[in-house]
C-alpha positions as a Python dict, from the first residue, in 0.01 Angstrom:
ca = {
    (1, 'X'): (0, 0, 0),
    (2, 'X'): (129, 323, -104),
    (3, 'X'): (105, 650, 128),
    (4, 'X'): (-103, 938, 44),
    (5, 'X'): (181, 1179, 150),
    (6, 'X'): (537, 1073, 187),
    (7, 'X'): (659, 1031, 583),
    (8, 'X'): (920, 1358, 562),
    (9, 'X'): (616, 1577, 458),
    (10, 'X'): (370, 1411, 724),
    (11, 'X'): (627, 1462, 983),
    (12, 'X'): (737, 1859, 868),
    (13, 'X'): (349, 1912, 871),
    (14, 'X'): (309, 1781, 1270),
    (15, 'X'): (612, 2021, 1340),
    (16, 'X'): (459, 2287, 1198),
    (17, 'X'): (123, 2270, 1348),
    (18, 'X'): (306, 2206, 1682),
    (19, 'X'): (522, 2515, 1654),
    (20, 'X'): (190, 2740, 1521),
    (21, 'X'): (75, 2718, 1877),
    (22, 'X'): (418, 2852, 2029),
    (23, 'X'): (555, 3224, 2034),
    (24, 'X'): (865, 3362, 2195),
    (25, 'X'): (752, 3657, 2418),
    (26, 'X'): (1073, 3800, 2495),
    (27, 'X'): (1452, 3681, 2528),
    (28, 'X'): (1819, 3760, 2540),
    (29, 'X'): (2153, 3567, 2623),
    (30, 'X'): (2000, 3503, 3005),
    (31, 'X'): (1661, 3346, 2902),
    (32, 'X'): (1320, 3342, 2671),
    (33, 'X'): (947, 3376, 2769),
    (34, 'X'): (708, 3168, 2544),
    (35, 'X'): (350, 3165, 2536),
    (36, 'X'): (235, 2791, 2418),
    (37, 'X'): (-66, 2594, 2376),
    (38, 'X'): (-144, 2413, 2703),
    (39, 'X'): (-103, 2097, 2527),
    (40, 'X'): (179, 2110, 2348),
    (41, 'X'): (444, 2236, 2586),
    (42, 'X'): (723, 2035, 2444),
    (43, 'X'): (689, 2270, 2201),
    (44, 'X'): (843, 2553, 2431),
    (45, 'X'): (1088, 2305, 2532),
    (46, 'X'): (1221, 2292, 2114),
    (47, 'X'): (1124, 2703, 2085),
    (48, 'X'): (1355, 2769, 2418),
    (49, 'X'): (1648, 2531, 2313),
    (50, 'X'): (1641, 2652, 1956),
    (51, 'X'): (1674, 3024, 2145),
    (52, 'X'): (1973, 2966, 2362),
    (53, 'X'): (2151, 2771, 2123),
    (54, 'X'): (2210, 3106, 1972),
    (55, 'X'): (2389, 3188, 2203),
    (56, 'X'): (2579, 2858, 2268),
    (57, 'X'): (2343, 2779, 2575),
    (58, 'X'): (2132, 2539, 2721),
    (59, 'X'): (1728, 2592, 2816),
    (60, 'X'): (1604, 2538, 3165),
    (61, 'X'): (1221, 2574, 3235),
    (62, 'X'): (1245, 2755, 3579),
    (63, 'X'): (869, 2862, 3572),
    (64, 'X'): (572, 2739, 3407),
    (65, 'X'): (239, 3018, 3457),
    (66, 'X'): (-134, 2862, 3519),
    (67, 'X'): (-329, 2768, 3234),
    (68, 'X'): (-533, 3032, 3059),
    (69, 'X'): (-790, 2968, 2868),
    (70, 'X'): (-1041, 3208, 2643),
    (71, 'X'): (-1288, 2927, 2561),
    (72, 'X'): (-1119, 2802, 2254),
    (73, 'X'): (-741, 2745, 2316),
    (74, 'X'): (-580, 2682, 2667),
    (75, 'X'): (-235, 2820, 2663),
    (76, 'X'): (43, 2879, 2955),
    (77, 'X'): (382, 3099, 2975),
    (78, 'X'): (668, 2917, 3016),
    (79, 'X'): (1008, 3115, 3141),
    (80, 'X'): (1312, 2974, 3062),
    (81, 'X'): (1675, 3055, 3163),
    (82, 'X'): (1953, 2976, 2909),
    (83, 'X'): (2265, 2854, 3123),
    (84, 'X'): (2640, 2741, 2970),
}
């Protein structure tokens, strides 16, 4: 049986999607703020380490905000600190 869509393109699709719900608030050489869709926060994880790398650092969540929600999406604010 042959696949509608080959695997490379199904799997850039899910990455895409997953990063859609992610977006870098703020950040610098010490650490990034993302806002993310409650359930998809490996997604921060990937945004934050992509962020520090930059910089030739590693991401540490060191706070992760309550889950807010306007009736369609639930979302949180993660902070992360980007350490050597």
């Amino acid at each position: 049986m042959t696949d509608f869509l080959p695997r490379h393109i199904i799997v850039l699709l899910a990455g895409t999607v997953m990063l859609s719900a992610c977006a870098v608030d703020s950040g610098d050489a010490n650490g990034v703020t993302i806002t993310h869709s409650a359930r998809h926060a490996g997604g921060a994880q990937w945004q934050a380490d992509r962020h520090c790398a930059e910089y030739g650092k590693k991401a540490v969540l060191v706070r992760k905000g309550p889950i807010q929600s306007d009736n369609l999406v639930q979302s949180n604010v993660s902070e992360f600190e980007c350490l050597d």
